[in-house]
N, C-alpha and C positions, 0 to 999 in steps of 0.2 A: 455549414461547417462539416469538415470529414472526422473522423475518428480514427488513428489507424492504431490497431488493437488486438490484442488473440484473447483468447478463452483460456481458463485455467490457471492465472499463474498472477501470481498476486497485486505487480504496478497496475498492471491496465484494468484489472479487477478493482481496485480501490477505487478510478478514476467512470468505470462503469458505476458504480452503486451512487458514486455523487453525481453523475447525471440523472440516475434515473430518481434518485433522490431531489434535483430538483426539477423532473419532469422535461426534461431539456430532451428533443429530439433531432440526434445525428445520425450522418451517415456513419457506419461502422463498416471500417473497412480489414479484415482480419488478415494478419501477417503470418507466415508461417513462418515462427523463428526457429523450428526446428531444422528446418532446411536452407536456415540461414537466410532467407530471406531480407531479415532487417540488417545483412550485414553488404549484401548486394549495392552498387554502385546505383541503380536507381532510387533505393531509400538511404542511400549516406548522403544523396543530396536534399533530402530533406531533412533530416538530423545525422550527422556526421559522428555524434556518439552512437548509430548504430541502435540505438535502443526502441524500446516503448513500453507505454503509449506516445503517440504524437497527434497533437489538435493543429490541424490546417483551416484556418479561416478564411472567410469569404473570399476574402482582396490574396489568399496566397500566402500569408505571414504564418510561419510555422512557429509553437509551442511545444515542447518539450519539458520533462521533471513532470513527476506527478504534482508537486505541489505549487508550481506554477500552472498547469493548470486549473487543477481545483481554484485557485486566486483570481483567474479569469473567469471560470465559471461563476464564480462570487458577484464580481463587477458585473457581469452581465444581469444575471438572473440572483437576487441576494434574497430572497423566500424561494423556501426558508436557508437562514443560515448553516454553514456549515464553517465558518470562518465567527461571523459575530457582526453585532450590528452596533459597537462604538471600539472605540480606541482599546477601554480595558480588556473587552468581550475577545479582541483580536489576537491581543497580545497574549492573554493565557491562553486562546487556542493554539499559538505560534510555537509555545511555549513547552506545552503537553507532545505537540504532535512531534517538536524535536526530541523530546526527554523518550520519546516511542520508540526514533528512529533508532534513536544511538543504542540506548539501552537493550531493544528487544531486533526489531528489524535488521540491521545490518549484520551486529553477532549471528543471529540465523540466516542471513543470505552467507555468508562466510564459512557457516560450516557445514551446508549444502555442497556449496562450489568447492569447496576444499575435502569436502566427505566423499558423501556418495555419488554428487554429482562433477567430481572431477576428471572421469573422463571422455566428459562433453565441452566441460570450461576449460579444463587444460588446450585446449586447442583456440582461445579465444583471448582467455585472460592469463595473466600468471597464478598457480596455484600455491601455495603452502598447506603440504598435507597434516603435517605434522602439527600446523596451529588449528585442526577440525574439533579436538576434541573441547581444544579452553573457548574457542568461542560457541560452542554448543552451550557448555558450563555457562560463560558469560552470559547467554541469551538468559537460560532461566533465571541465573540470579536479580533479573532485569525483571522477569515476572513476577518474583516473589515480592521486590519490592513497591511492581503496580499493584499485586494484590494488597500490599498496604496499604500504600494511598486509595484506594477504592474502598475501601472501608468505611459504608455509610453513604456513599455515594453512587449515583443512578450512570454516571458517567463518569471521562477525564475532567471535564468541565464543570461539572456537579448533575443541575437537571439539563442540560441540553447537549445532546450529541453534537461534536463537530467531528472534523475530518480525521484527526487524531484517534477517534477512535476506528473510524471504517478501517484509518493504514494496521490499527493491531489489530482488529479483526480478520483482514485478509490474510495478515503474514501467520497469526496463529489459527488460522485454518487449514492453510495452503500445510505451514511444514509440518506438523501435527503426522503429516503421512511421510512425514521423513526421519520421524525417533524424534520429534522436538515438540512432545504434544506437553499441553497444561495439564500441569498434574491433578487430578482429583481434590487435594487439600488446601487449593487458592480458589476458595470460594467466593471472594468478593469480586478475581478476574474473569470466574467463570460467569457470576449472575449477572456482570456485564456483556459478557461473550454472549452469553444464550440471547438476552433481550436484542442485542443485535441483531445477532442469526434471524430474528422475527420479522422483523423487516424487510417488507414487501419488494425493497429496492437488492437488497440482498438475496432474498428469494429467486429471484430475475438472472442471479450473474450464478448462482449455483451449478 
């Protein structure tokens, strides 16, 4: 299976610690989006959203989304989980990892693309400068409410890491350098944050 992939930037980073997290060895093939590469006529035939990561399998079948991948890498290789090993185990990871996106993830992709990364995205997506600052706001209030829920808790999950949590450890890594860092005073986000960071698979995508 190929990888195709860059360094630094939080999907394909999410999608790197769960391989390496289940030990899974691919070809990693790195894109250089900055040069638009993923937008080139040679990779919109293999995803035509233009994005990444993208998982190419044996026989040629292409996957896209970070969390259909991870899903694949599940069926494949399920030790250890990053999904869950019954029905209930699945569903609250399905469950968390969406309560991530919405709440923390996308408000900070939005107010990157709409901030200080607008005049890269302007050329790509449509911007809204003027909604950078509420979904900034929106991101953290999204924090302070995981810092609730973590409360007592080792994970989103309780004691087992799934994929929900690599997606908020990437994205508050990544924007952290962009004015979108966890504040000091959400210690239960943070003691989750750091135990992450420890991890050897996470180490690896640094």
């Amino acid at each position: 299976m190929k990888l195709y992939t860059a360094d630094g930037i939080p999907n394909p980073r999410i999608v790197d610690v769960a391989m390496y997290e289940k030990n899974l060895n691919l070809e990693r093939i790195i894109v250089d989006f900055l040069e638009g590469e993923n937008r080139a006529s040679s990779f919109l035939t293999k995803n035509p959203a233009g994005q990444i990561p993208v998982l190419e399998l044996d026989d040629g079948t292409i996957i896209s989304e970070v969390t259909a991948i991870i899903e694949y890498f599940e069926e494949v290789c399920p030790d250890p989980f990053l999904v869950g090993a019954t029905a209930k185990e699945r569903a609250e990871a399905r469950m968390w990892a969406r309560r991530v996106d919405l709440a923390v993830m996308e408000p900070m992709s939005m107010a990157f693309k709409y901030g200080i990364g607008k005049n890269y995205f302007e050329k790509r997506i449509t911007v809204y400068p003027e909604a950078a600052e509420s979904m900034k706001n929106k991101a953290q209030d999204g924090l302070v409410w995981l810092d609730n829920v973590l409360a007592g808790k080792q994970f989103l999950c309780g004691d087992r890491m799934t994929y929900g949590d690599i997606m908020l450890y990437c994205y508050t890594d990544y924007f952290k350098k962009t004015g979108q860092k966890v504040e000091s005073g959400l210690v239960h986000l943070t003691h989750v944050l750091d135990s992450i960071a420890e991890r050897s698979s996470v180490q690896k995508t640094a």
